[in-house]
C-alpha angles and dihedrals in degrees: 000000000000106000112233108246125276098238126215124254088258098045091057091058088056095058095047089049086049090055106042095092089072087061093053092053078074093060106082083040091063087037092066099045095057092048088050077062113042076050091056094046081049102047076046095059093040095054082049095055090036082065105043091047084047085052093048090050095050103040097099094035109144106239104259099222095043089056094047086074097034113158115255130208107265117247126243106213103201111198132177133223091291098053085249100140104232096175151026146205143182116015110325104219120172138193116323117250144208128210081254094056103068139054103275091230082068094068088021091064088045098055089047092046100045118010103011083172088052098122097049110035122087090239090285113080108194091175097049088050092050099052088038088063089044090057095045094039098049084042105052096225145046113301110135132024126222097217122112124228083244091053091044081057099056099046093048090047113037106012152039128269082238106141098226140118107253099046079053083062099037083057088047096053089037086054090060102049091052091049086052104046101036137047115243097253083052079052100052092039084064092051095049096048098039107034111115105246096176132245078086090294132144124196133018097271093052084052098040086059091045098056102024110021097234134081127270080252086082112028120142117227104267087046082055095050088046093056092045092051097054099076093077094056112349090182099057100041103033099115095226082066109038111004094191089049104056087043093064099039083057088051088047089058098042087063093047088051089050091047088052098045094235082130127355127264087264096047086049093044090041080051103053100042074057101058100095111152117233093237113268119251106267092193112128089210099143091105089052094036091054096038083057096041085057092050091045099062096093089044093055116091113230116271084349122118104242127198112195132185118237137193107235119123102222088201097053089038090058090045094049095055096042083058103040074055111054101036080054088050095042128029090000093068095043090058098040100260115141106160135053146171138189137185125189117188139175092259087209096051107012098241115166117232107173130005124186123183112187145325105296116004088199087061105032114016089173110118113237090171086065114005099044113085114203139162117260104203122199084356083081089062100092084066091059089040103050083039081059084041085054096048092052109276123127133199096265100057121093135240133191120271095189132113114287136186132212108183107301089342119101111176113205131174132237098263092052096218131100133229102194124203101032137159117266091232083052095054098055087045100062095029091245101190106199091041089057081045094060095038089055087062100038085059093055107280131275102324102047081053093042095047083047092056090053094042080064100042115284110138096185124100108243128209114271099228137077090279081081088080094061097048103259091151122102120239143151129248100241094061089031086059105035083051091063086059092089097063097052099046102051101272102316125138112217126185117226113240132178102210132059082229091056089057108143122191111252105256111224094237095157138058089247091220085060087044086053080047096062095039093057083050099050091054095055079066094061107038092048111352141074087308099053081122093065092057117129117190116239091013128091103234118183119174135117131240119220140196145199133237105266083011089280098150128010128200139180122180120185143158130223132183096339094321128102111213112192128190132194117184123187155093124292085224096049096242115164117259122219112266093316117159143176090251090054128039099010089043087049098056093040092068093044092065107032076054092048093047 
């Protein structure tokens, strides 16, 4: 067999040359080894840093099952003299409640309304957020939320409704968690017992009571579809609040419930002629709900809800704010008056029975009825008369209606004459000032008055000089009023309180034949004197007006039939108001509600 030829040096580089091209054909291969790891190193170091920024994310999580059972604030239950609750305070939960416990149209609603893919998403619903942008989107303006009921329950329960980037992870995390630890239905019962409803309640049986009076136990459909539509504003559409409102957004969600064949078209149509809203209370109480929650702190038990009886009368309340307002829309505006107050009080107890401080509690809260000092003006008199009964005087004496000075002081009275030697009685009834001058002193000057006044309930401290008698102290209508108590009750002092629970014993402050003295003497004021406007035919009404300097403020405090009404007009900013008096305006509406009553 022929040997292959030996070849030359130079020969042999030529064939490797000639077959290096076979080695190159390696090279890619090699390439793309090395990129697959240099992916894999990659995919490494991300996972890493997923982690750690995981890790970042997650690093002030509040701890889920800790927050399942976070503390609430305990709620105040305010009721009146009936046991209707008027008022509340702190966070309104009712009864916990399964899935089985309610009428299936309740979760049901809820599910067509805000996660109609909630039974089949993992707790992130691409497909809901998508079409949610597309609505909005299509719509200009605000009509459906991406958010998951899963992902609702996370933020109420663990975070903050702060729009940033990192609270959107942690819910994200948080939504996981929950998908994983709990069923669906878990999921959803959650939702139903710790979703905010408004009117401070949380759940849907706290809300179901609030707006119903029932529990979510018994809810009819379109209560069911009310409650279900509240989540996504329970301000605006809270039907205390907006009626008509309310009313739409429940027919919102009753066609979402028939599209998605959670109840037919008819079911849904039946359900929507139904929804008619109980009236809201109309009760400005907020001046009377916060002067008792005030009171009640030392009656509610720590982190426990408390319901406490109160003793405001809903029906005088009610009467008491439609007058104030329309004696401030009517003849009040056209005589300058833009402010006013009233008290009305159980003159043998001091119960209060209506308190109204002002002229709209959502724009001004501020309690003019017990915060606001004023001087009362000539409704201070009663103090420096029962002071001259004490010291020996009685109703038919006479005093000197004549000019006085004190130093560089000269009282005079409105009418600017003078009728000399009148009764006493007389005297009060007509306001005479120098005679209440000179009865101060015959009592024993400005302190024996002023010591008197406490002795009553007056709390304020009083100037120590002969003004006193003309009511140039500052106090507030509450005590002004609760201090009148004693000449209507036989001579006892009683304290004003807000709750059955306060309820203090009546303290005999005054000789009762001198409290039947006064009395006699305050109704003279009324039958022919400054108060003529707060009479009332077939009832004994007592009480004296009184009036500011420059007509800045205007009283009138009476008692009817057991009960002391007490009026303040006037302007926050102390203008002066044009010619009103105690006699006039406050008299006035004095006599509107004790005849309303």
């Amino acid at each position: 067999m022929p040997r292959a030829p030996r070849l030359a040096p130079d020969d042999r580089r030529s064939a490797t040359r000639a077959r290096a091209p076979l080695r190159r054909v390696s090279v890619p291969r090699r390439r793309r080894f090395r990129f697959l790891g240099y992916a894999v190193i990659a995919a490494i170091w991300g996972v890493l840093a997923l982690a750690v920024m995981l890790l970042w994310f997650a690093r002030d999580l509040p701890r889920p099952q800790a927050a399942l059972d976070a503390a609430r604030r305990p709620s105040l239950a305010l009721e009146d003299r009936s046991g209707r609750v008027f008022a509340t305070f702190g966070d309104i939960v009712g009864d916990p409640l399964r899935l089985t416990d309610v009428p299936a149209y309740l979760p049901a609603a809820a599910v067509a309304v805000e996660d109609r893919r909630f039974w089949h998403h993992p707790g992130v619903d691409p497909i809901g957020l998508a079409r949610a942008v597309w609505v909005n989107l299509t719509s200009g303006r605000l009509v459906q939320g991406g958010s998951t009921i899963t992902q609702q329950v996370a933020k109420n329960l663990f975070l903050t409704n702060a729009r940033t980037f990192r609270r959107k992870v942690q819910e994200l995390l948080l939504t996981l968690w929950l998908e994983h630890t709990f069923s669906k239905r878990e999921i959803l019962e959650i939702w139903l017992n710790r979703v905010y409803l408004g009117s401070g309640t949380w759940g849907v049986d706290a809300a179901a009571r609030m707006y119903f009076g029932v529990s979510a136990r018994r809810v009819t459909l379109w209560q069911a579809a009310m409650l279900a539509g509240l989540p996504r504003a329970p301000s605006r559409f809270n039907p205390r609040s907006d009626a008509a409102a309310a009313a739409a957004r429940t027919r919102e969600v009753l066609a979402a419930m028939a599209s998605t064949g959670a109840i037919t078209a008819e079911q849904a149509r039946v359900a929507a002629s139904q929804i008619a809203f109980a009236p809201a209370p109309v009760l400005a109480t907020g001046w009377f709900a916060d002067w008792v929650a005030e009171q009640a702190q030392s009656l509610a038990p720590e982190n426990v809800d408390t319901r406490l009886r109160t003793t405001l009368d809903a029906r005088l309340q009610a009467v008491a704010e439609a007058r104030l307002t329309a004696l401030l829309d009517g003849p009040g505006a056209a005589a300058g008056v833009t402010q006013g107050a009233v008290i009305a009080l159980d003159a043998a107890t001091g119960a209060v029975r209506a308190m109204v401080g002002g002229r709209d509690y959502r724009q001004s809260p501020f309690n003019r009825a017990v915060l606001a000092r004023r001087q009362p003006g000539s409704a201070f008199k009663p103090f420096t008369w029962l002071a001259a009964l004490e010291k020996g005087a009685r109703p038919d004496d006479t005093v000197l209606d004549a000019p006085i000075r004190i130093g560089n002081w000269s009282p005079a009275d409105f009418e600017r004459q003078f009728l000399g030697e009148i009764t006493i009685e007389e005297a009060l009834a007509q306001s005479i000032n120098t005679s209440a001058v000179r009865l101060l002193l015959q009592a024993g000057g400005p302190r024996v008055v002023a010591k008197l006044a406490a002795r009553l309930g007056i709390a304020d401290r009083l100037p120590n000089d002969a003004s006193l008698a003309l009511g140039t102290g500052e106090v507030g209508l509450l005590e002004l009023a609760a201090s009148y108590a004693a000449f209507c009750n036989g001579g006892s002092r009683v304290t004003p309180y807000g709750v059955e629970a306060l309820r203090a014993s009546p303290q005999p402050v005054v000789d009762p034949d001198l409290a039947a003295m006064m009395l006699r003497m305050m109704t003279a004021v009324v039958t022919r004197g400054t108060g003529r406007a707060a009479a009332v035919p077939g009832h004994l009404v007592a009480g004296k007006t009184g009036t500011t300097q420059d007509y800045r403020d205007a009283w009138f405090i009476g008692c009817i039939d057991g009960e002391i009404i007490g009026v303040w007009l006037g302007n926050d900013d102390n203008r002066p108001m044009k010619s009103v008096q105690g006699g006039s305006l406050p008299a006035r509406l004095f006599h509107d509600i004790a005849v309303s009553r």
